[in-house]
C-alpha positions, 0 to 999 in steps of 0.5 A, spaced: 559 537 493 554 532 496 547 533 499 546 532 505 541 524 505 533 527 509 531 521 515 524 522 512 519 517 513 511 517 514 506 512 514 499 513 510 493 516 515 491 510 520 484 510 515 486 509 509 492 503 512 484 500 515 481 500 509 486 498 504 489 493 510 482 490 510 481 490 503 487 486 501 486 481 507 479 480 503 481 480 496 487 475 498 483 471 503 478 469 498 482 468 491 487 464 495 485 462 502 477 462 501 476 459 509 479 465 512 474 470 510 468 471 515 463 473 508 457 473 513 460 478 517 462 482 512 454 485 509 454 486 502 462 486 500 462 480 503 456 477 499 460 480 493 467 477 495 464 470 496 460 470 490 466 472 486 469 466 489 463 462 488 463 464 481 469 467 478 475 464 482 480 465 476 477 473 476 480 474 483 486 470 483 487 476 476 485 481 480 490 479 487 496 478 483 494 485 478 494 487 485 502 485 487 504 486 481 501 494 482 503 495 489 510 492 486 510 498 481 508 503 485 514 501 490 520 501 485 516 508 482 517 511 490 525 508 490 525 513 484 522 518 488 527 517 495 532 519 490 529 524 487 528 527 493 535 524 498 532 520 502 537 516 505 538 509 504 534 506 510 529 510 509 528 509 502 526 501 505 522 503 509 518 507 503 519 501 499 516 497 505 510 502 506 509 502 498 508 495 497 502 494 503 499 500 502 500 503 495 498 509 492 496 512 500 504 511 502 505 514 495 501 521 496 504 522 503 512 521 499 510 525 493 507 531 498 514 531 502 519 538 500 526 536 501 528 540 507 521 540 511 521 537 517 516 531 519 510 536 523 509 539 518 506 534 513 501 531 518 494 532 515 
């Protein structure tokens, strides 16, 4: 007997997509592309970026391709984890996708569904 494949799909919460959307535009903007950063707008994480930058540039492009290789992790792990809990293929992507840009935050929200449950009743 087959189960039936869940149509389930929920974005992190709009905060953490900001702060972790913000971060990795910070991060990857001052290891790759240094003239794409306003670090004076920035207050004191912009004074930390440029003087990462300034002084330990080989640290950040370290610490952007840990970055990807983590998300990539933990994306993979939430392909698992769609299994696990019969999500359906097209969903399983858009998981993937969510994962990769915004990490752990997408992965809580997976590993908080109950297959069966709908949607509405996940919002926090």
């Amino acid at each position: 007997m087959t189960l039936k494949q869940e149509a389930y799909f929920s974005l992190p919460a709009l905060p953490w997509m900001i702060v972790i959307a913000t971060g990795m535009y910070i991060l990857f903007g001052s290891a790759f592309w240094p003239s794409i950063v306003p670090y004076a707008y920035l207050g004191p994480v912009g004074s930390l970026a440029k003087y990462l930058k300034d002084e330990y540039p080989a640290f950040l492009v370290f610490l952007a391709v840990s970055t990807v290789i983590v998300h990539f992790g933990e994306a993979l792990y939430c392909m698992k984890m769609c299994g696990r809990k019969n999500i359906s293929d097209s969903y399983r992507v858009l998981w993937f996708l969510s994962t990769m840009a915004f990490g752990g935050a997408s992965l809580k929200k997976l590993s908080k569904y109950k297959q069966g449950a709908s949607a509405t009743k996940l919002q926090d």
